[in-house]
KOLBASE-293058 format. One record per atom (N, C-alpha, C, O): x, y, z. Coordinates in steps of 0.05 Angstrom, whole numbers, padded with zeros to 5 digits, always signed. Layout:
<markols>
XYZ/...
</markols>
This chain:
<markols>
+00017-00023+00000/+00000+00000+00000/+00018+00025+00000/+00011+00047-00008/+00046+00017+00012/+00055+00049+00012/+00064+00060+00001/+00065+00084+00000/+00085+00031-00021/+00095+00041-00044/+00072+00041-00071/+00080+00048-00093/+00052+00035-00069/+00031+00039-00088/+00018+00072-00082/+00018+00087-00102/+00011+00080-00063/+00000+00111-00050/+00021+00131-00058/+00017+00154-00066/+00048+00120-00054/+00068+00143-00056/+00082+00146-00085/+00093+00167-00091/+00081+00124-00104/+00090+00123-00121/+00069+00137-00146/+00076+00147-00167/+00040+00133-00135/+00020+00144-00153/+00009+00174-00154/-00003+00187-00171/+00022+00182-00122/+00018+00215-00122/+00039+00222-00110/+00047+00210-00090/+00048+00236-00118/+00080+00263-00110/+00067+00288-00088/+00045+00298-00091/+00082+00294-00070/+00078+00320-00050/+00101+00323-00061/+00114+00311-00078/+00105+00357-00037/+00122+00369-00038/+00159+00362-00045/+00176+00377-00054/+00161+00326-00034/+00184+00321-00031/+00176+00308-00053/+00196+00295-00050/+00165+00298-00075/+00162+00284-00096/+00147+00259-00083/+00124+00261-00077/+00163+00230-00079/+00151+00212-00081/+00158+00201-00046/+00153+00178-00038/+00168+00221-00030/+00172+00211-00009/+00155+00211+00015/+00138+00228+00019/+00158+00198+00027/+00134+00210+00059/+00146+00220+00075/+00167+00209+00084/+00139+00238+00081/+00155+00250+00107/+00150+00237+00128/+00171+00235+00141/+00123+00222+00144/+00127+00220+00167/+00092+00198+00162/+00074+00200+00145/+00095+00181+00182/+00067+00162+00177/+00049+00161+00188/+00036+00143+00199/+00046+00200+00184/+00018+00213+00184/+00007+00224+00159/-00015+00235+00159/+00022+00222+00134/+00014+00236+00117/-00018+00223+00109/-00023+00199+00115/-00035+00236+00098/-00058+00223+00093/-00054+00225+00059/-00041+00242+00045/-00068+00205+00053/-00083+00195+00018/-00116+00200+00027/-00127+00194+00048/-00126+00212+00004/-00147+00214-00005/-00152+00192-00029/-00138+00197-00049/-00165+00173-00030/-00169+00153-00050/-00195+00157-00066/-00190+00181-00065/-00215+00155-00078/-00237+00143-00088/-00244+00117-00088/-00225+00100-00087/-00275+00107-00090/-00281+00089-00090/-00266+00065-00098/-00264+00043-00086/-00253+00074-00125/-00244+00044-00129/-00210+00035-00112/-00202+00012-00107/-00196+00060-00104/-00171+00057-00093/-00155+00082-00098/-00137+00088-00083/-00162+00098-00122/-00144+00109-00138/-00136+00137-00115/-00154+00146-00101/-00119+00143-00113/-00116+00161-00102/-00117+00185-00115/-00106+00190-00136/-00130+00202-00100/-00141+00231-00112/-00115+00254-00108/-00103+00264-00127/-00110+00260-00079/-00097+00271-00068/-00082+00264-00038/-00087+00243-00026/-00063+00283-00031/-00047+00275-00014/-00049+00296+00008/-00056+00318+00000/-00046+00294+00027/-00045+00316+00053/-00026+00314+00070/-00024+00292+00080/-00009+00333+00077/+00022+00331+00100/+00006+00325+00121/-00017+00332+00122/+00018+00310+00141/+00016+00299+00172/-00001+00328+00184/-00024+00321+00192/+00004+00355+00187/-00012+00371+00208/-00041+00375+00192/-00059+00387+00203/-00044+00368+00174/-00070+00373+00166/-00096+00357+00169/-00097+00335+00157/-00113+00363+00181/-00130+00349+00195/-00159+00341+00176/-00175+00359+00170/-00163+00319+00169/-00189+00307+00160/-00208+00333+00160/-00216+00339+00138/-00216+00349+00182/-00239+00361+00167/-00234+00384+00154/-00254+00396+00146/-00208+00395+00151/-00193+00411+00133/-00199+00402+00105/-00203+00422+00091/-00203+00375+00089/-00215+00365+00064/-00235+00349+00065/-00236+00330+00049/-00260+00356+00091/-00289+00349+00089/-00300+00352+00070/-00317+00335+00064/-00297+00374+00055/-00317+00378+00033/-00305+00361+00004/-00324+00357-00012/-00278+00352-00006/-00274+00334-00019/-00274+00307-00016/-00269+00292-00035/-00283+00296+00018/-00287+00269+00026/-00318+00263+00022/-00328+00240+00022/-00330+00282+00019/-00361+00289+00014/-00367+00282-00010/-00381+00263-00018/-00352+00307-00026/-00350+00304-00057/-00352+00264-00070/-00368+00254-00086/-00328+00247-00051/-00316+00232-00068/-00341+00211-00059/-00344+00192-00074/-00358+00213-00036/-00368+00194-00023/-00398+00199-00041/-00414+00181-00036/-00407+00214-00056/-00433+00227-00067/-00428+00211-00095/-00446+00197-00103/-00404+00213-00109/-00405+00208-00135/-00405+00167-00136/-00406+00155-00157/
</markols>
């Protein structure tokens, strides 16, 4: 899972994790949408967890 999550979306450092809090945003089938650094908190991207859970 981690080299699949990190290898399919790039942050800031490219393909690395900084720390194993970073969060993935996935869609239904797995794909990952987006990525979020460790201080950012779930309801900081409520409204795109909303988005992905509607479609």
């Amino acid at each position: 899972m981690w080299v699949f999550l990190r290898g399919r979306i790039g942050g800031i450092m490219g393909s690395t994790i900084k720390w194993n809090f970073t969060k993935f945003l996935c869609d239904r089938n797995g794909i990952p949408i987006e990525r979020y650094s460790p201080p950012t908190k779930p309801y900081e991207f409520k409204d795109e967890i909303i988005k992905l859970l509607d479609n």
